[in-house]
C-alpha positions as CSV (number, residue, x, y, z in Angstrom):
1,X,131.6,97.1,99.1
2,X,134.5,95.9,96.9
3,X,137.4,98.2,99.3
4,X,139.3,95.3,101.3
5,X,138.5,95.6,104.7
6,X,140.1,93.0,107.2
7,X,137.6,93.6,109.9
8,X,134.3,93.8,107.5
9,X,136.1,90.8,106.0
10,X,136.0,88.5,109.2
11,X,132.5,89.7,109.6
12,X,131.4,88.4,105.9
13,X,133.0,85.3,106.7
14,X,130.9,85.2,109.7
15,X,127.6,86.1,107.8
16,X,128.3,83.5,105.0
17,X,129.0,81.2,107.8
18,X,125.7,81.6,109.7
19,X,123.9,81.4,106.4
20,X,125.5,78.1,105.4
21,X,124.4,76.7,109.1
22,X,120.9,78.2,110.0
23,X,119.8,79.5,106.3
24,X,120.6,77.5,103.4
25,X,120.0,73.7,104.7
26,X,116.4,74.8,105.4
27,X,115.7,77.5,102.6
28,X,114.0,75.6,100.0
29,X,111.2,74.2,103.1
30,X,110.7,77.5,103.8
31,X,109.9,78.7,100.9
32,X,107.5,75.7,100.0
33,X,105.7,76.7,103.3
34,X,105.6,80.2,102.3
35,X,107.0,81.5,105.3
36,X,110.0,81.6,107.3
37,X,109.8,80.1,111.4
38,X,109.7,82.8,114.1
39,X,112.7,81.5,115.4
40,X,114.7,82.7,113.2
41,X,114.7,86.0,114.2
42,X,116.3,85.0,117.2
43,X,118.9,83.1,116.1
44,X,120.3,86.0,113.8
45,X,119.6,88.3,116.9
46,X,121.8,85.8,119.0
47,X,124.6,86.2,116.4
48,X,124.7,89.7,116.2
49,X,122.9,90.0,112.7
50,X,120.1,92.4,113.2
51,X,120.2,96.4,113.2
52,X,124.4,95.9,113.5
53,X,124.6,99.8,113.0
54,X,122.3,100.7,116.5
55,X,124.5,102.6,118.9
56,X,125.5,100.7,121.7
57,X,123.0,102.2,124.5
58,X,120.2,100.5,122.7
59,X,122.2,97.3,122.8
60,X,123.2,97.4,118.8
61,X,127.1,97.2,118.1
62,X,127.5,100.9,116.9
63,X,128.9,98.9,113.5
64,X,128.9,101.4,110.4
65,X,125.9,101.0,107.7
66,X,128.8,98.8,105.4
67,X,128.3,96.3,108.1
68,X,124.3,96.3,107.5
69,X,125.5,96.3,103.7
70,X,127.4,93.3,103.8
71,X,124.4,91.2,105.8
72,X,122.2,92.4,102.5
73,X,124.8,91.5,100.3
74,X,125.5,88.1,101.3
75,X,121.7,86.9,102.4
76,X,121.1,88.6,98.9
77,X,124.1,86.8,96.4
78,X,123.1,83.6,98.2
79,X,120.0,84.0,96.2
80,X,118.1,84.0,99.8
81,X,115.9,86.4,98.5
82,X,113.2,86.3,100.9
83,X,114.7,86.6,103.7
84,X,117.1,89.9,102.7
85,X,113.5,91.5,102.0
86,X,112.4,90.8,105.9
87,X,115.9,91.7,106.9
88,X,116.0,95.4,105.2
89,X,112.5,95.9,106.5
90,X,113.3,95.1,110.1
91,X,116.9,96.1,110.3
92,X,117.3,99.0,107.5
93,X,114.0,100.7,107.4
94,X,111.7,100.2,110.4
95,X,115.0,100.2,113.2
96,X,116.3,103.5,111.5
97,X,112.9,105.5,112.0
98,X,112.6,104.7,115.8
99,X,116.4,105.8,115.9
100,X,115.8,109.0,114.2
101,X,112.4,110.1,114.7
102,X,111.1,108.7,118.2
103,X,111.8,109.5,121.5
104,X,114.4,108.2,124.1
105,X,111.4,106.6,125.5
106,X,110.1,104.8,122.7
107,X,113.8,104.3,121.3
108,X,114.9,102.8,124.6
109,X,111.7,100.3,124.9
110,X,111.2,99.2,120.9
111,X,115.6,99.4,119.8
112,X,116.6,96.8,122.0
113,X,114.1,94.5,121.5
114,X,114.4,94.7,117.6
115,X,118.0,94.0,118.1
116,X,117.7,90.2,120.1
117,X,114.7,90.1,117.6
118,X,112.4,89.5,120.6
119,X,110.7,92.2,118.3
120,X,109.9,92.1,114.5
121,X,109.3,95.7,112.6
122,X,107.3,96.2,109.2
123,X,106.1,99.3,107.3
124,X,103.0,99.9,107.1
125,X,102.6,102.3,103.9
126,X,100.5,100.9,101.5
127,X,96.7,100.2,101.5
128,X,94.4,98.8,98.7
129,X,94.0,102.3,97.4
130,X,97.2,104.2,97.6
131,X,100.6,102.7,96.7
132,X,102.9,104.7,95.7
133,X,100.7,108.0,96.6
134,X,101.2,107.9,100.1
135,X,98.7,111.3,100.1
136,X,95.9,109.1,99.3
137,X,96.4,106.9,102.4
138,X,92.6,106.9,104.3
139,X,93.3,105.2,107.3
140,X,92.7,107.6,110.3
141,X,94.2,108.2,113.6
142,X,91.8,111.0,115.0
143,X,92.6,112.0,118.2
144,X,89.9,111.4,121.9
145,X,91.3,113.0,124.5
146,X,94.1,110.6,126.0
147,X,94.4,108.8,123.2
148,X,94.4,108.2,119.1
149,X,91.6,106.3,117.7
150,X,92.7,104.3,114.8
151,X,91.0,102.9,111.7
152,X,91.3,101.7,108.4
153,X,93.7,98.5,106.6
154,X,97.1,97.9,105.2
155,X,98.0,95.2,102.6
156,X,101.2,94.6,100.7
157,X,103.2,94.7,104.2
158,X,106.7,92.8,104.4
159,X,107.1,90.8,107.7
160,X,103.3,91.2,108.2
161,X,102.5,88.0,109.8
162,X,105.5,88.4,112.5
163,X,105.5,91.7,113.0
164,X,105.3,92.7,116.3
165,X,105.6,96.3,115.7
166,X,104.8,98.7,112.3
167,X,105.8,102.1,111.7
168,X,102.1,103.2,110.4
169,X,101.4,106.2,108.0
170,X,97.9,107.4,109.1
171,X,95.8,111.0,108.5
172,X,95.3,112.4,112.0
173,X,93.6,115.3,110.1
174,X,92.2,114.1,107.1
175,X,91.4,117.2,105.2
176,X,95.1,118.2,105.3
177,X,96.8,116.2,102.5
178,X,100.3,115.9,103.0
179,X,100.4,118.2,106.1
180,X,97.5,115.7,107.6
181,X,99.3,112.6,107.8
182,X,101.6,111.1,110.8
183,X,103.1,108.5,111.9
184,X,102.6,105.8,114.8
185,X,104.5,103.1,116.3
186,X,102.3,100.5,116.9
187,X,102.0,97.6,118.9
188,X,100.4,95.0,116.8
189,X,98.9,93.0,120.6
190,X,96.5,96.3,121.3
191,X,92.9,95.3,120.6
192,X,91.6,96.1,117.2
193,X,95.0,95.1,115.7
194,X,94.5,92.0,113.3
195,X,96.6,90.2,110.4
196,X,94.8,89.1,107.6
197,X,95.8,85.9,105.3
198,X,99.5,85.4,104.4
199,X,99.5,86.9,100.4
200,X,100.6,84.4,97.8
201,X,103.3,85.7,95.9
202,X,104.8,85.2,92.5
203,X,108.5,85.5,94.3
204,X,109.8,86.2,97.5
205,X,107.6,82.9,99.0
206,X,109.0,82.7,102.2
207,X,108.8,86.1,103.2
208,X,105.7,86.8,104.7
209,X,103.4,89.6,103.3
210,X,100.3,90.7,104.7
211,X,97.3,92.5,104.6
212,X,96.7,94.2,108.4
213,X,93.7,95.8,109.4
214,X,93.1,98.5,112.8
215,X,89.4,98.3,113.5
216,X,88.7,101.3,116.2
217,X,91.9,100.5,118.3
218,X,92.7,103.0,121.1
219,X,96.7,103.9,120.3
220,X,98.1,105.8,123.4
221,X,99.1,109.0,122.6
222,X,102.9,108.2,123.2
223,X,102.5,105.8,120.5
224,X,103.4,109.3,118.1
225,X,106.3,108.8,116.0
226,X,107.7,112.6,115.7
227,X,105.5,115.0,115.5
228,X,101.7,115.2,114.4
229,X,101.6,116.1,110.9
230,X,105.2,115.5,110.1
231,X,104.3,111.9,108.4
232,X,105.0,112.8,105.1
233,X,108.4,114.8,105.6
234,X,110.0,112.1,107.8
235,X,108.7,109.4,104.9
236,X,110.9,111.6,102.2
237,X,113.8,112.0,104.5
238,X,114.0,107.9,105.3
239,X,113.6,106.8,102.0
240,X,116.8,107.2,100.0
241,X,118.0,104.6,102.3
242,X,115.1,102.2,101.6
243,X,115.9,102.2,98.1
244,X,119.6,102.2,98.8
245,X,119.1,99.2,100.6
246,X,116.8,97.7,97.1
247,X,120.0,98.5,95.4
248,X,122.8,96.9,97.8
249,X,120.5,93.9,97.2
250,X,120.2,93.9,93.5
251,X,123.5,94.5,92.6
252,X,124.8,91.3,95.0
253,X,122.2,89.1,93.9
254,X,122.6,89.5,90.5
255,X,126.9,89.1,91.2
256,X,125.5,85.5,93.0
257,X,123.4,84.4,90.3
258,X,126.2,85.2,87.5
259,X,128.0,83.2,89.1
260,X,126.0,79.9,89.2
261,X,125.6,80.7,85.8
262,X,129.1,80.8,84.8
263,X,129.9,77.4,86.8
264,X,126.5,75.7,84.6
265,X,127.5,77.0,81.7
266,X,131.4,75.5,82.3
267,X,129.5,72.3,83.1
268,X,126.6,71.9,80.3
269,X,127.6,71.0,77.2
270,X,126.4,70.9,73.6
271,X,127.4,69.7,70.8
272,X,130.4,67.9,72.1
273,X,131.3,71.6,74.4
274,X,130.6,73.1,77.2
275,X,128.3,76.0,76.2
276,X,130.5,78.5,77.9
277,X,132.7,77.7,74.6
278,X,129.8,79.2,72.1
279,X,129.9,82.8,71.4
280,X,126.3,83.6,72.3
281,X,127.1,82.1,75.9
282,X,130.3,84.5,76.1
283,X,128.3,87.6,75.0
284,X,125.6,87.0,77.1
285,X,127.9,86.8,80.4
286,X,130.4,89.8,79.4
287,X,127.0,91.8,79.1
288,X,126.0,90.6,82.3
289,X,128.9,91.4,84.2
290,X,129.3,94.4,82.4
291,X,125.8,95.4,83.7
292,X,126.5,94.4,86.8
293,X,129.9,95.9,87.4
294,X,128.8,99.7,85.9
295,X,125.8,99.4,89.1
296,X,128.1,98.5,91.8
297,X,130.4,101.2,91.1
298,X,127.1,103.6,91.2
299,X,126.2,101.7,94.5
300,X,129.2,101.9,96.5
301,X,129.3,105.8,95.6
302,X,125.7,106.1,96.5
303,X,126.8,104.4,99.9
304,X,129.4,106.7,100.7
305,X,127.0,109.7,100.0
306,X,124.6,108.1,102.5
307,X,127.7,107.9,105.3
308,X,128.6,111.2,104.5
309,X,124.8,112.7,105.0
310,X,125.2,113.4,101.2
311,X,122.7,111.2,99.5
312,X,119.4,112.7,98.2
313,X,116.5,111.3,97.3
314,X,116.8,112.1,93.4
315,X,120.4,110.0,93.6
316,X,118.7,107.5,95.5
317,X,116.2,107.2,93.0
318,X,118.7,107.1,89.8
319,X,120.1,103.7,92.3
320,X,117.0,102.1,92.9
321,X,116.1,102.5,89.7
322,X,118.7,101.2,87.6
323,X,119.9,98.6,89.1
324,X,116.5,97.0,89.9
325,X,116.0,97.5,85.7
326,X,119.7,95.5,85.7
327,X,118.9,92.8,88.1
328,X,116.1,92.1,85.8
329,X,117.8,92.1,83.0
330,X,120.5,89.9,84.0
331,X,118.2,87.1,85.9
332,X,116.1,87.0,82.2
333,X,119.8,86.4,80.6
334,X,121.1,84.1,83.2
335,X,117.9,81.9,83.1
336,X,118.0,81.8,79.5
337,X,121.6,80.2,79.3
338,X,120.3,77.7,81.5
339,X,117.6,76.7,79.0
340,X,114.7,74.6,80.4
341,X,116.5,73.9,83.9
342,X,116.2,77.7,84.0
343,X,112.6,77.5,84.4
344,X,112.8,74.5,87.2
345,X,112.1,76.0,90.8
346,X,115.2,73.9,91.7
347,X,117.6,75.6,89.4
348,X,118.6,79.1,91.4
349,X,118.0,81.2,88.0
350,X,114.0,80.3,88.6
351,X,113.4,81.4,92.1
352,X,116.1,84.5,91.6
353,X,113.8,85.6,88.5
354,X,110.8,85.4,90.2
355,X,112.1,87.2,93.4
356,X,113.8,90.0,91.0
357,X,110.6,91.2,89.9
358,X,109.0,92.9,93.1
359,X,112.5,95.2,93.2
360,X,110.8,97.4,90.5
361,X,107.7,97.9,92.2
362,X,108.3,98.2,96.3
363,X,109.9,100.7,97.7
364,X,108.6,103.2,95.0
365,X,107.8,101.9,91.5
366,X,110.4,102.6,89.1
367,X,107.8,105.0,87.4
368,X,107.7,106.8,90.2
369,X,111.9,106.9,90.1
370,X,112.0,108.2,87.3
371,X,109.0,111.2,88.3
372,X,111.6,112.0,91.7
373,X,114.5,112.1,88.8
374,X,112.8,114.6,86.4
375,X,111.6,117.1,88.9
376,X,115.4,117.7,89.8
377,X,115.8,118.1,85.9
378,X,112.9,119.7,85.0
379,X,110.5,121.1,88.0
380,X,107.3,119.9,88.8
């Protein structure tokens, strides 16, 4: 959020802190491995950087959603890309349904744990045959008696290979369509519960992404998120601030790598100049940050609709939408003007082009943005 803040102020200072210490001298291993260490979910619980916007009686700091803004926003311009992915899913997706959906039980055991990051949340949406048509899901949680018997596999799934629990989309009646689907809070240590290989990714290396599979596991029947048959509903009403949270991210990454590129550009030279001096180099940027500072405006609207209770999903869309479709743009301009460097893994336009690409595809494919947009224009 560009409105000076002294307090949120102090706290950036803090995040871009931490990240300078625990984050940035070890990045570039990380993402070689193609994942980050467990541990590190512990030290950004021990410095008060996960799910900042809990209330306080499920040991969260009661901060405002800004405060969960500026972690994205920072972890994101710092071109850390990986890492604000397992960080939205955790903190800003899977913390938020258990607050709004679950029980004081099940907020009171799984809320405290995700905020020391003794405990690691995922999603787990998508399956081999249904991405973005979350009706076609066919794993099955049919009920026996005093309990739920799950079946069926998961792939594409952000923190997969640390996640301790995931937020599952399953049909507990699976002649219902919409109406048959629910969703479980799962405990990925029950038996039946297994993680399968670590997916190798164009972008986003470090962050782990997996395919999980439930083989006849015996979920307890307070393992219910909500009510039976709800699934789909409490999916629609969560997601505008999923893809709010894709375009918090693309907006501040795209302000970070513009501003690499600015200080290369200031230092490369040709013919006799830096190549900030040549026209095409000027035009490029000004487009850039004119891209750039046309979507933040958007953004920062879009999150005071979302603190208001005002955002909908079709606005949500329009966000997620076009600023994805801008951070694209501007990493294909920003690697460009850094010629062949720009296509070295150790020049930061590389590894932010890569990483940009997934934001137009998770979270909804931008086809599917623009389907949410039209119905508001034109119907079904």
């Amino acid at each position: 959020m560009s409105e000076y803040n002294s307090e949120l102020e102090q706290f950036r200072d803090m995040v871009r802190r931490f990240l300078d210490k625990e984050i940035k001298p070890f990045y570039e291993q990380w993402e070689k491995d193609g994942i980050m260490p467990r541990e590190i979910w512990h030290k950004l619980g021990e410095n008060g950087l996960l799910c900042v916007d809990q209330p306080e009686e499920y040991n969260g700091i009661g901060a405002s959603y800004l405060y969960a803004c500026v972690i994205l926003e920072e972890v994101s311009r710092a071109n850390f890309g990986s890492l604000a992915t397992a960080l939205s899913v955790n903190c800003n997706i899977a913390a938020p349904y258990v607050l709004h959906i679950a029980n004081e039980a099940q907020r009171q055991y799984w809320l405290p744990k995700m905020v020391t990051g003794d405990v690691v949340g995922a999603i787990g949406m998508t399956e081999p045959g249904a991405g973005s048509d979350l009706q076609a899901i066919r794993t099955t949680a049919i009920r026996k008696d005093d309990h739920y018997l799950l079946n069926g596999s998961k792939t594409f799934i952000s923190n997969g290979q640390h996640a301790d629990l995931v937020i599952l989309a399953a049909k507990t009646d699976p002649a219902g369509g919409a109406k048959g689907v629910s969703l479980f809070l799962v405990d990925m240590k029950l038996a039946g519960c297994a993680r399968g290989r670590n997916l190798d990714k164009m972008g986003l290396h470090s962050q782990d992404t997996s395919e999980l599979f439930f083989d006849n596991v015996k979920l307890p029947l307070d393992s219910l998120l909500g009510e039976e048959g709800k699934g789909f509903a409490y999916l629609m009403n969560e997601l505008p601030r999923e893809r709010l949270n894709l375009a918090v991210c693309a907006v501040a990454s795209s302000e970070g790598l513009l501003a690499s590129t600015i200080a290369y550009t200031q230092e490369r030279k040709a013919f006799g100049h830096p190549i900030s001096k040549l026209q095409n180099t000027r035009f490029s940027l000004a487009t850039c940050h004119t891209d750039i500072a046309i979507n933040k405006a958007f953004t920062e609207q879009c999150i005071r609709q979302y603190m208001e209770g005002k955002l909908d999903a079709s606005t949500a869309a329009i966000a997620k939408l076009a600023t994805t479709e801008m951070q694209c743009r501007v990493a294909d301009a920003c690697l460009q003007l850094f010629g062949g460097y720009g296509y070295m893994m150790e020049y930061p336009a590389a590894r932010a082009y890569v990483d940009a690409r997934i934001q137009r595809i998770y979270g909804g494919t931008n086809e599917i943005m623009k389907e949410v947009i039209a119905r508001t224009l034109v119907g079904r």
